[in-house]
Backbone as JSON Lines, residues from 0, in Angstrom:
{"i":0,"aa":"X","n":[0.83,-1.18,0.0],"ca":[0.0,0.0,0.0],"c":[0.88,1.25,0.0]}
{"i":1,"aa":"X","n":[0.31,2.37,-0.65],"ca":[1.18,3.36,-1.09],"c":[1.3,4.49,0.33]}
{"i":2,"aa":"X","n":[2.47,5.22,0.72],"ca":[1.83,6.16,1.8],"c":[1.7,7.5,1.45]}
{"i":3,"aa":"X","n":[0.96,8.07,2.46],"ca":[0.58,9.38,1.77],"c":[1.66,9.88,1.01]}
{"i":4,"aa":"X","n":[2.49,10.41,1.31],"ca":[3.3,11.21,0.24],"c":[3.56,10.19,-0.72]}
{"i":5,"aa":"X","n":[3.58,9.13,-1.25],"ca":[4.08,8.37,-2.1],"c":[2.49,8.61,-3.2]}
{"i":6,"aa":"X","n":[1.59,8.78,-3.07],"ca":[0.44,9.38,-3.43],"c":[0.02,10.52,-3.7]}
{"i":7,"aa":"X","n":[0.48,11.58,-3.14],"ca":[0.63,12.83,-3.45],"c":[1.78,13.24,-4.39]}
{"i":8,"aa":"X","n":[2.88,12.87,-4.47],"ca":[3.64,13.02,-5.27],"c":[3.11,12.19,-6.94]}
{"i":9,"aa":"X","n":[2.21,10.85,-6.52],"ca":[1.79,10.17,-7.94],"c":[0.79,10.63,-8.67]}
{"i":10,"aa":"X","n":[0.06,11.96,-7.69],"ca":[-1.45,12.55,-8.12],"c":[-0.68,13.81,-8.58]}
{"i":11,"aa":"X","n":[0.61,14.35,-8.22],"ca":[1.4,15.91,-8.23],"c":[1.6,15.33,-10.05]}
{"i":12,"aa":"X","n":[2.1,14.09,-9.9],"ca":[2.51,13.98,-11.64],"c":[1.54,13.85,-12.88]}
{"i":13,"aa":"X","n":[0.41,12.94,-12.23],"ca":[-1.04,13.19,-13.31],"c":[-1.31,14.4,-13.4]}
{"i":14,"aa":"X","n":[-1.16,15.13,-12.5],"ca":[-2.08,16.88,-12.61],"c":[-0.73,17.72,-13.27]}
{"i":15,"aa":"X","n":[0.08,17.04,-13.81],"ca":[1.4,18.05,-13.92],"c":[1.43,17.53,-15.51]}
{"i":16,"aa":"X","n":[1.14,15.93,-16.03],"ca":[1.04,15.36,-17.4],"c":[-0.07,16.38,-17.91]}
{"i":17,"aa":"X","n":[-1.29,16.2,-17.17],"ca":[-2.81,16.72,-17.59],"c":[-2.88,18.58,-18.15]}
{"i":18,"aa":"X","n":[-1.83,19.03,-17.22],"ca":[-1.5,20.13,-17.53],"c":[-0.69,20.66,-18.41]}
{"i":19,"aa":"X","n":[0.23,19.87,-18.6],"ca":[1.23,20.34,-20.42],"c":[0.1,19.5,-21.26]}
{"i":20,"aa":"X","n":[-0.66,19.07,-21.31],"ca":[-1.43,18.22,-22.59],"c":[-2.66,19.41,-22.46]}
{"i":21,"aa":"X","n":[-2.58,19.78,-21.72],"ca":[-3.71,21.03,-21.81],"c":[-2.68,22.53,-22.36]}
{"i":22,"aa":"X","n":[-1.95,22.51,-21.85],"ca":[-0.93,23.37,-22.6],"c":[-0.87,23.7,-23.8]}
{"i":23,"aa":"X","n":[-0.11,22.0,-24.1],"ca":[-0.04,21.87,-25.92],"c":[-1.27,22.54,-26.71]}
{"i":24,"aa":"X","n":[-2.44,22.11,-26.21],"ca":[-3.72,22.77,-26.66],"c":[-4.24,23.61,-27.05]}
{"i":25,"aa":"X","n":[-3.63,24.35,-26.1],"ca":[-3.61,26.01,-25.97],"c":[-2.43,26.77,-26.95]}
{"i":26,"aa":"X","n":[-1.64,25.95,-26.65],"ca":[-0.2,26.57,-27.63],"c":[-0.52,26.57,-28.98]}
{"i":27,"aa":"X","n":[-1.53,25.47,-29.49],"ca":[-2.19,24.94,-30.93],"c":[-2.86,25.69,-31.21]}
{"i":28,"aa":"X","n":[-3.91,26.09,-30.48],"ca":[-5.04,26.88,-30.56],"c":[-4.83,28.49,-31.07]}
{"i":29,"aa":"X","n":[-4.08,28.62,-30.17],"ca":[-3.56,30.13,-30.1],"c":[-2.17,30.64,-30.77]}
{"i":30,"aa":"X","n":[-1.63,29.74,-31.41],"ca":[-0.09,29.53,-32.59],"c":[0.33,30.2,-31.54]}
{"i":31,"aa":"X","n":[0.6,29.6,-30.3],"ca":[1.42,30.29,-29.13],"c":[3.13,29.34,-29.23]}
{"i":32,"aa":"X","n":[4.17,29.88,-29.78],"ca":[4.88,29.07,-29.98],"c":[5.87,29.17,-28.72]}
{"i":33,"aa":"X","n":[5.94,29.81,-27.69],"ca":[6.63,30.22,-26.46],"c":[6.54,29.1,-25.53]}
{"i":34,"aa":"X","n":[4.87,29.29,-25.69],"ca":[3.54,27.81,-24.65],"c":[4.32,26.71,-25.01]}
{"i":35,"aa":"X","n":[4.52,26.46,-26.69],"ca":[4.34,25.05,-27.02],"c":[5.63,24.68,-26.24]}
{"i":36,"aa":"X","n":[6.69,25.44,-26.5],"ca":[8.23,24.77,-25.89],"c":[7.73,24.42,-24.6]}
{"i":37,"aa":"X","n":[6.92,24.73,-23.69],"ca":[7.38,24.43,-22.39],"c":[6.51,22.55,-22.35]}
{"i":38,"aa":"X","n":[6.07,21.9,-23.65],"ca":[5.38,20.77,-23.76],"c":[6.29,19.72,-24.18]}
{"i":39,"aa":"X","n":[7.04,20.38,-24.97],"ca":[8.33,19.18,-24.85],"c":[9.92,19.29,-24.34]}
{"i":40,"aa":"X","n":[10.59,17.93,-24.31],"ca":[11.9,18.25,-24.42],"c":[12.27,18.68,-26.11]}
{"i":41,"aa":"X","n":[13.43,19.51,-25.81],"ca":[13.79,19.72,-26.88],"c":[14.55,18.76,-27.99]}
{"i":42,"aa":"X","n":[15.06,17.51,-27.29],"ca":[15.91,16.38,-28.15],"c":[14.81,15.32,-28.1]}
{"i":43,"aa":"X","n":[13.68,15.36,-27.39],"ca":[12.05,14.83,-27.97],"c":[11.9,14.42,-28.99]}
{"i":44,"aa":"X","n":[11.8,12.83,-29.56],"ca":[11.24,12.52,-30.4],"c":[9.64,12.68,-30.94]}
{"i":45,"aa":"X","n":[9.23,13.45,-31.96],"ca":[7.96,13.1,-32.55],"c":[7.87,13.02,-33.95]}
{"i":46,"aa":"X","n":[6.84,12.21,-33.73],"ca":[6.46,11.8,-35.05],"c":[4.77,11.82,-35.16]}
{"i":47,"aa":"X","n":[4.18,13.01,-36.27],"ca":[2.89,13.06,-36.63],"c":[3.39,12.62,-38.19]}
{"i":48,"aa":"X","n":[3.9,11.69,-39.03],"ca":[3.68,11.56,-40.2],"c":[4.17,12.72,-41.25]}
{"i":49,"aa":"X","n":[3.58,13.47,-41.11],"ca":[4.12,14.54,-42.01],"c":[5.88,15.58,-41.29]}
{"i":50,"aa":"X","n":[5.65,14.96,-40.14],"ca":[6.97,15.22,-39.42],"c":[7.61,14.0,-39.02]}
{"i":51,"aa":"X","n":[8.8,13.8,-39.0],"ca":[9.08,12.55,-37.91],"c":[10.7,13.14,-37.19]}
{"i":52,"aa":"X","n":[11.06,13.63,-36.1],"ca":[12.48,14.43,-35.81],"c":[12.51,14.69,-33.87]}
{"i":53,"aa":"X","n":[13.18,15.5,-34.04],"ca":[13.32,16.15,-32.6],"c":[11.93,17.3,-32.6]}
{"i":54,"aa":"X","n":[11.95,17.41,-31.03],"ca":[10.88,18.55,-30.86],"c":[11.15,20.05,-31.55]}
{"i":55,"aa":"X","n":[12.7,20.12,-31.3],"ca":[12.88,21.61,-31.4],"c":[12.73,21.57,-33.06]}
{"i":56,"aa":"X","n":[12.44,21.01,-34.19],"ca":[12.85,20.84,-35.31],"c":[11.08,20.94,-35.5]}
{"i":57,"aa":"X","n":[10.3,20.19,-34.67],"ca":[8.8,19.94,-35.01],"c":[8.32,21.66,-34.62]}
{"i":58,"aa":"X","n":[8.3,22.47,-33.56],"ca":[7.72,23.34,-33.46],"c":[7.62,24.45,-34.03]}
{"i":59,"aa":"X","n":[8.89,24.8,-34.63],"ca":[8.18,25.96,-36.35],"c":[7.53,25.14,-37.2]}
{"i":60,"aa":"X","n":[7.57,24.38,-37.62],"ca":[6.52,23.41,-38.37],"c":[5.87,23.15,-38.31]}
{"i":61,"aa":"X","n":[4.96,23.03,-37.35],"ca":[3.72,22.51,-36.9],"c":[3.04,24.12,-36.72]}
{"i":62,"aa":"X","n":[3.95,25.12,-36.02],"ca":[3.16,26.61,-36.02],"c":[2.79,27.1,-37.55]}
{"i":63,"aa":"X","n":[3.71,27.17,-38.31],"ca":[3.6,27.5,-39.54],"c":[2.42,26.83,-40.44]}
{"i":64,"aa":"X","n":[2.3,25.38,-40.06],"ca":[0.86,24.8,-40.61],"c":[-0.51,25.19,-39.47]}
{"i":65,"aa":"X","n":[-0.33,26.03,-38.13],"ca":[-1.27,26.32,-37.62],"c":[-1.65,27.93,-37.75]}
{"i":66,"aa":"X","n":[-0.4,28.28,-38.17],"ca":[-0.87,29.76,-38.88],"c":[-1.73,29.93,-40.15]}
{"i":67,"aa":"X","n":[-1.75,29.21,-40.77],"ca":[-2.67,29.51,-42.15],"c":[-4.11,29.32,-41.98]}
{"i":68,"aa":"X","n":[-4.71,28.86,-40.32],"ca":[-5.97,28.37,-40.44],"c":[-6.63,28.77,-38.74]}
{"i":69,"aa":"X","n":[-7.4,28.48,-38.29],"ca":[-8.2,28.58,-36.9],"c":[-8.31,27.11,-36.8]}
{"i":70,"aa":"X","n":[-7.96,26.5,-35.62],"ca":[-8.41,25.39,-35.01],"c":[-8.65,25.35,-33.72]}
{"i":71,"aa":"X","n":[-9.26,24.34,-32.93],"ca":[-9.5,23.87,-31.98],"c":[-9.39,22.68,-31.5]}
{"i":72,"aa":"X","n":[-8.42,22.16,-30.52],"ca":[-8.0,21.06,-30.27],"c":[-8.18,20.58,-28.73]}
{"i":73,"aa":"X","n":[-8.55,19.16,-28.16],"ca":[-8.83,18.94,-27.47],"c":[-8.39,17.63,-26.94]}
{"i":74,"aa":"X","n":[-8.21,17.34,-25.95],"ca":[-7.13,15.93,-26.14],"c":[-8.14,15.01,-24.62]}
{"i":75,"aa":"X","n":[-8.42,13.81,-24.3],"ca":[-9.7,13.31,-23.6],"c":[-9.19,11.89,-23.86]}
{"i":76,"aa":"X","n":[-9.65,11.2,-22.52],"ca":[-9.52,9.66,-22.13],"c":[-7.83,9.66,-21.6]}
{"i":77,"aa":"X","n":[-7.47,10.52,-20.92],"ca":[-5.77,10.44,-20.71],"c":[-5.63,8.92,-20.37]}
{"i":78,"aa":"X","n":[-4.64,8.18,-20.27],"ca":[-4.25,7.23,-19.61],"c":[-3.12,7.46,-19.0]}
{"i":79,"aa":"X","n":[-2.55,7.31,-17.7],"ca":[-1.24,7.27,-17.45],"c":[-0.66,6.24,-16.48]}
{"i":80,"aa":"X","n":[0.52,5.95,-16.72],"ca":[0.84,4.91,-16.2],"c":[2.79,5.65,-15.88]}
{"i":81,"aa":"X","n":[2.47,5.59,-14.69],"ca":[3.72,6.1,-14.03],"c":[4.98,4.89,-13.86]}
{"i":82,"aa":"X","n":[6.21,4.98,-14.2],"ca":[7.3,4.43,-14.21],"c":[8.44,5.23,-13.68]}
{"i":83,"aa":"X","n":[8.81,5.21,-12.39],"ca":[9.81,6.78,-11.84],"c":[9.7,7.91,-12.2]}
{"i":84,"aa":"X","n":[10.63,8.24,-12.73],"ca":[11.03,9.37,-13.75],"c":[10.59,9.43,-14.8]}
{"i":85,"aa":"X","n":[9.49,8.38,-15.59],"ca":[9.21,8.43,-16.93],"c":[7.53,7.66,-16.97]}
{"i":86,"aa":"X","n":[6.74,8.44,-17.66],"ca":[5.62,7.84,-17.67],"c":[4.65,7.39,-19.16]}
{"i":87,"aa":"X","n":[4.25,6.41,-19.55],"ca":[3.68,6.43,-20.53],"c":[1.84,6.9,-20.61]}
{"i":88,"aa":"X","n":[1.54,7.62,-21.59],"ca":[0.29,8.16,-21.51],"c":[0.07,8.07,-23.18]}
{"i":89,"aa":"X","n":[-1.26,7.7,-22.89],"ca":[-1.91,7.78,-24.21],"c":[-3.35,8.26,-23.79]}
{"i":90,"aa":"X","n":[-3.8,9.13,-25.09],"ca":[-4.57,9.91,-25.04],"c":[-5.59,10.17,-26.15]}
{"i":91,"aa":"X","n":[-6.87,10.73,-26.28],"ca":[-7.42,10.9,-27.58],"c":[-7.35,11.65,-27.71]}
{"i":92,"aa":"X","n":[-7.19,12.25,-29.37],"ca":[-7.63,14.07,-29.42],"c":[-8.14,14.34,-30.83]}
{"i":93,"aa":"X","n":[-9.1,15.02,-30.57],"ca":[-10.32,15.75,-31.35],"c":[-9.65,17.13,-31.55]}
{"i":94,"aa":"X","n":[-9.51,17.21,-32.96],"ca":[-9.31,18.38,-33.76],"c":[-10.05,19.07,-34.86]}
{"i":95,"aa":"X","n":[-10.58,20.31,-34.74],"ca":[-11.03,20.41,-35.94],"c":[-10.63,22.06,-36.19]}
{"i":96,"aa":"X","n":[-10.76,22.16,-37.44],"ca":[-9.7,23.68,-38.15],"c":[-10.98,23.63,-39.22]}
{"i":97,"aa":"X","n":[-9.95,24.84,-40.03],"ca":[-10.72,25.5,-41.33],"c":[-9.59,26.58,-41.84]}
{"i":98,"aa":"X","n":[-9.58,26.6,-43.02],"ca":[-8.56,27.63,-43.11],"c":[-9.55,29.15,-43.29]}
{"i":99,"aa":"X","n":[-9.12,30.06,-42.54],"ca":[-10.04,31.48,-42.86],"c":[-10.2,32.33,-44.45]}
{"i":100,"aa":"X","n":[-11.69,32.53,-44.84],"ca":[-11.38,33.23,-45.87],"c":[-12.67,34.62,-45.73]}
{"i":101,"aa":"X","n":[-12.34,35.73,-45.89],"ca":[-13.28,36.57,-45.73],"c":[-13.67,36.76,-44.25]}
{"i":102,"aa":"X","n":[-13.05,36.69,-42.98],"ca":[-13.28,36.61,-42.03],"c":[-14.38,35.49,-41.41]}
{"i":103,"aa":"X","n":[-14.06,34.15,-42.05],"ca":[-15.06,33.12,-41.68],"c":[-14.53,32.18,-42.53]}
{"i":104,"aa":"X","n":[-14.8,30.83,-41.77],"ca":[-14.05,29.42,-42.13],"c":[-15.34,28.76,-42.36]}
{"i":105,"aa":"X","n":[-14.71,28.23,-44.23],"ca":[-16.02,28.13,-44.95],"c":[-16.01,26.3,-45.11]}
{"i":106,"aa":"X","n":[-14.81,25.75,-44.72],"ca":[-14.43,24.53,-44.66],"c":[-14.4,24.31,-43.38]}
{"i":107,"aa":"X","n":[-14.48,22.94,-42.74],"ca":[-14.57,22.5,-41.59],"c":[-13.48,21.06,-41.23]}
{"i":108,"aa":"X","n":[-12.56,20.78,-40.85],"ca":[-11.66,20.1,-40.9],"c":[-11.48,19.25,-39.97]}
{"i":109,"aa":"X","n":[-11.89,17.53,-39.54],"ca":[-12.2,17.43,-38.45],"c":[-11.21,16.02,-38.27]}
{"i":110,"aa":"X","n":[-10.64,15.72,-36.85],"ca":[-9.76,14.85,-37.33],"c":[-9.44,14.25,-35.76]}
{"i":111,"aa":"X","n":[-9.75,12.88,-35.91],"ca":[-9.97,11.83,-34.51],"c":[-8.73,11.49,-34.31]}
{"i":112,"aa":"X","n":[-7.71,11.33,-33.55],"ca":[-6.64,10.62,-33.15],"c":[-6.08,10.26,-32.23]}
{"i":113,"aa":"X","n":[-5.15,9.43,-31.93],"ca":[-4.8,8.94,-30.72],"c":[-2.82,9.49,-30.28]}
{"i":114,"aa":"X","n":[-2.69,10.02,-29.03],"ca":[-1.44,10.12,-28.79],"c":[-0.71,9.04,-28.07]}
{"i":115,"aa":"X","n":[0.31,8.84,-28.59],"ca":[1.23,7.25,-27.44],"c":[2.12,8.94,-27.01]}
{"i":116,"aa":"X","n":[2.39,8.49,-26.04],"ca":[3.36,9.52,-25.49],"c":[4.53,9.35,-24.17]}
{"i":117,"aa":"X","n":[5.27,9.3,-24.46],"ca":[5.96,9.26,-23.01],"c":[6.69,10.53,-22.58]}
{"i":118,"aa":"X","n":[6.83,10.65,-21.65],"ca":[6.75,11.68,-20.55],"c":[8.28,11.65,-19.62]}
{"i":119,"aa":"X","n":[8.49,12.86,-19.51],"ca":[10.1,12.39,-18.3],"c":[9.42,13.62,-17.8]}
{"i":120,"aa":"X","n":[10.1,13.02,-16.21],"ca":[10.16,14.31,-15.17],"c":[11.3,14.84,-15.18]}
{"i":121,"aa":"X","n":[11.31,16.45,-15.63],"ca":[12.68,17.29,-15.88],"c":[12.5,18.63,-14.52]}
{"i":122,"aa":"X","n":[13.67,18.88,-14.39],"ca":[13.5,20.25,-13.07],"c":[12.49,20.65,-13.33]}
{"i":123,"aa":"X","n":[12.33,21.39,-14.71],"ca":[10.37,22.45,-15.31],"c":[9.29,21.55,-15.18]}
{"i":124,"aa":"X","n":[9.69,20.19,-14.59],"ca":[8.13,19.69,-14.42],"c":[8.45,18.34,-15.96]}
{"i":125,"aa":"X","n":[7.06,17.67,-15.82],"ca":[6.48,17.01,-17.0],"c":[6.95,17.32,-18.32]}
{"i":126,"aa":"X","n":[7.19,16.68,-19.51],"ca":[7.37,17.5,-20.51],"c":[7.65,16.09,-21.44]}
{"i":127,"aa":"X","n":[7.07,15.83,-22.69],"ca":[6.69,14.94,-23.3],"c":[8.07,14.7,-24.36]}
{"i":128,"aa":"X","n":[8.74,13.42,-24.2],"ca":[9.78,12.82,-24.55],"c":[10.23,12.58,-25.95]}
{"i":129,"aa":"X","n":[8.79,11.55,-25.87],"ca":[8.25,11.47,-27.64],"c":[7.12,10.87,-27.52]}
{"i":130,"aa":"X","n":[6.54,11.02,-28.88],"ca":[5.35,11.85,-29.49],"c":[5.24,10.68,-30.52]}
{"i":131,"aa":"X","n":[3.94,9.81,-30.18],"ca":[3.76,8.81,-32.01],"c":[1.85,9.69,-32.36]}
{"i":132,"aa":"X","n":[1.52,10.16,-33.07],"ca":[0.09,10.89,-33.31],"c":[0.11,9.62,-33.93]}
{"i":133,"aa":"X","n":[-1.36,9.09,-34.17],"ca":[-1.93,7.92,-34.82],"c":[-3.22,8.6,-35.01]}
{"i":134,"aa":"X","n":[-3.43,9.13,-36.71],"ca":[-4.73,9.36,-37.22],"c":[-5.67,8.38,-37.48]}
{"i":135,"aa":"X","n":[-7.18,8.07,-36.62],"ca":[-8.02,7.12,-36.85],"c":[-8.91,7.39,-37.9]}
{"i":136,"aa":"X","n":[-9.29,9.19,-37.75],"ca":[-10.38,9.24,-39.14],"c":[-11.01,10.68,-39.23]}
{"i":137,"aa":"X","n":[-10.96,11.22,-40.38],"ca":[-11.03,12.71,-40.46],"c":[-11.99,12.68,-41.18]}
{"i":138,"aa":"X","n":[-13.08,13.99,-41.59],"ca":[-13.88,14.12,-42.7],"c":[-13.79,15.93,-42.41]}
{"i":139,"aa":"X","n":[-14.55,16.36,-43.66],"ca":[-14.73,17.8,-43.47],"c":[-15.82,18.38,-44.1]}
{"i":140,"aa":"X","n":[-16.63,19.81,-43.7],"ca":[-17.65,19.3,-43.47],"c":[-17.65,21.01,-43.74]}
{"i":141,"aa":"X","n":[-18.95,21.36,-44.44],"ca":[-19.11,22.65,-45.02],"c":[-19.66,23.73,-43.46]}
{"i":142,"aa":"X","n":[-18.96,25.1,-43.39],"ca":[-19.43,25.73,-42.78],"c":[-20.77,26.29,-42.65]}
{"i":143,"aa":"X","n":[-21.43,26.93,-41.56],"ca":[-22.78,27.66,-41.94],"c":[-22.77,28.65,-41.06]}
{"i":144,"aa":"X","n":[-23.0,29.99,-41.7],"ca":[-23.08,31.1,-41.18],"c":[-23.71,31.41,-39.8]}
{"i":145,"aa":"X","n":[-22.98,32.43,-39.31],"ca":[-23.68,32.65,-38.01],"c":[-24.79,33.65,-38.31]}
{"i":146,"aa":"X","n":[-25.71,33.37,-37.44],"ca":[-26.77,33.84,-37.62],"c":[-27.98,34.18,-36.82]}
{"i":147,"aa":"X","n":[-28.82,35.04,-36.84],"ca":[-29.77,35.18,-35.38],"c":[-29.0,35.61,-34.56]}
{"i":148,"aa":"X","n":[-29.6,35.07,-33.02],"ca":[-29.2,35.43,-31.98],"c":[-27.63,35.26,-31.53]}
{"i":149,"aa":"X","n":[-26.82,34.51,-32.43],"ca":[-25.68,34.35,-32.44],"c":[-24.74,35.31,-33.57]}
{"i":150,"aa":"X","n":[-25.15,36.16,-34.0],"ca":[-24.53,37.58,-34.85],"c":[-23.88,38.1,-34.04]}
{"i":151,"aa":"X","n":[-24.27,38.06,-32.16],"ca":[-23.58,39.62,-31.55],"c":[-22.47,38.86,-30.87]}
{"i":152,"aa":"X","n":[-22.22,37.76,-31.25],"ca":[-21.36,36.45,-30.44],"c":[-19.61,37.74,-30.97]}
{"i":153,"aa":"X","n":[-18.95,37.23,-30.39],"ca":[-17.63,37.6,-30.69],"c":[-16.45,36.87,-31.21]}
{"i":154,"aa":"X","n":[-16.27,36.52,-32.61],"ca":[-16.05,35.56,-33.18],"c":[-14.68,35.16,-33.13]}
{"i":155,"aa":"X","n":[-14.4,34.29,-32.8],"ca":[-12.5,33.95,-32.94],"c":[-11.52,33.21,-33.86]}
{"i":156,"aa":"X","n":[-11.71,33.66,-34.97],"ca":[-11.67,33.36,-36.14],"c":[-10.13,34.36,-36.01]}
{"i":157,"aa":"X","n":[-9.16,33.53,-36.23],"ca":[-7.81,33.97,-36.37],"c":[-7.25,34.69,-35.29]}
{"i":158,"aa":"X","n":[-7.69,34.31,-34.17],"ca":[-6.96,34.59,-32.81],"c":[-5.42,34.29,-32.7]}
{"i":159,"aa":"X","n":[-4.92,35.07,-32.18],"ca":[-3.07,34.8,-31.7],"c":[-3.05,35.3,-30.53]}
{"i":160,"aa":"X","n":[-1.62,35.08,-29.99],"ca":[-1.31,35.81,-28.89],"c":[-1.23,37.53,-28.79]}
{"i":161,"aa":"X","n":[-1.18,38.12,-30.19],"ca":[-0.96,39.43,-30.4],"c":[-2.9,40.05,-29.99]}
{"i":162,"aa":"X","n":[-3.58,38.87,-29.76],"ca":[-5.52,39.35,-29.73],"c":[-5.44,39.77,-28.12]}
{"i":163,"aa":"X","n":[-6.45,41.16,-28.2],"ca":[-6.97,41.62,-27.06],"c":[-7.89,40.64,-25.75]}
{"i":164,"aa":"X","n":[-8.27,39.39,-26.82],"ca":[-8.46,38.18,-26.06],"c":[-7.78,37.61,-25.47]}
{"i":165,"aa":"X","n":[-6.52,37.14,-25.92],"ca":[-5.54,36.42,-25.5],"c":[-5.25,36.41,-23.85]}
{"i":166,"aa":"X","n":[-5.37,35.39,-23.28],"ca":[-4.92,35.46,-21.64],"c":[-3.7,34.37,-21.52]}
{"i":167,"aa":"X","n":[-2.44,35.15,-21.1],"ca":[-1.53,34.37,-20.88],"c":[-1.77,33.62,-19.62]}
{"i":168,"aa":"X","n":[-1.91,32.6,-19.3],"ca":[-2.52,31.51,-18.02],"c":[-1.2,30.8,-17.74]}
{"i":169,"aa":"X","n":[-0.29,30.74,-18.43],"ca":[0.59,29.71,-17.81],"c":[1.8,30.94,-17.48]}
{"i":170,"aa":"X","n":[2.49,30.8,-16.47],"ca":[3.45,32.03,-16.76],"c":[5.01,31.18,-16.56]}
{"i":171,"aa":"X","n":[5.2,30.79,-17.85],"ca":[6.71,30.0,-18.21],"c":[6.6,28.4,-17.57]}
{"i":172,"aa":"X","n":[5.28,28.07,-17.26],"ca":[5.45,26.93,-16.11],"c":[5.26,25.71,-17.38]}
């Protein structure tokens, strides 16, 4: 049986995984490329297919394909399985984009997948080792105007960190 601190320290590391995978999210969302570094190591293997390298090599690349469009990404069902210093987690994540045209995304881009991931504990905390994305199944799907009672909505259609929206929430952590 585990004792308290041997438990608190194993719940300190789920809430510390859960939190750079919520990170990454945000870093995606918002082409926050500052955010994204603090989600991996930098000699981090990943591989999404159209990339396969180190982290520091994946993150202008992956910003640069998240600059041309608005998405929203969401990652759900964590699994983690703690090993010392190193943990494996797999995860689902729901994505969907559009690239903007005319101030509105007329395409809809939607895309199911699964993360294998492993994890090391570094001084900054959690921070994801390497990276396998496994695409299960995408379709895309025509936009439809906003409309009615949803006109006075405030639309976030090409948000960055440079938007009056923008809330920096993590501060370097």
């Amino acid at each position: 049986m585990e004792n308290l601190e041997e438990k608190v320290t194993k719940l300190e590391a789920i809430q510390e995984i859960n939190d750079c995978l919520t990170r990454y999210c945000r870093a995606m969302d918002w082409v926050d490329e500052d955010l994204l570094k603090t989600c991996f190591l930098e000699s981090g293997y990943i591989d999404y297919g159209f990339y396969a390298g180190d982290a520091k090599g994946f993150i202008p690349v992956v910003m640069e394909i998240e600059k041309s469009g608005h998405s929203w990404h969401s990652i759900t069902n964590v699994a983690i399985e703690l090993k010392g210093n190193k943990a494996e987690v797999e995860s689902y994540g729901l994505t969907a984009g559009g690239e903007i045209e005319d101030n509105s995304i007329n395409n809809i881009n939607i895309y199911f997948g699964r993360y294998h991931d492993e994890f090391t504990n570094t001084p900054d905390g959690w921070k994801i080792s390497k990276r396998l994305y496994i695409l299960d199944s995408n379709f895309s799907t025509k936009a439809e105007n906003v409309s009615g009672a949803l006109e006075g909505l405030f639309l976030g259609m090409n948000l960055r960190t440079d938007s009056e929206k923008y809330r920096k929430l993590y501060n370097g952590n």
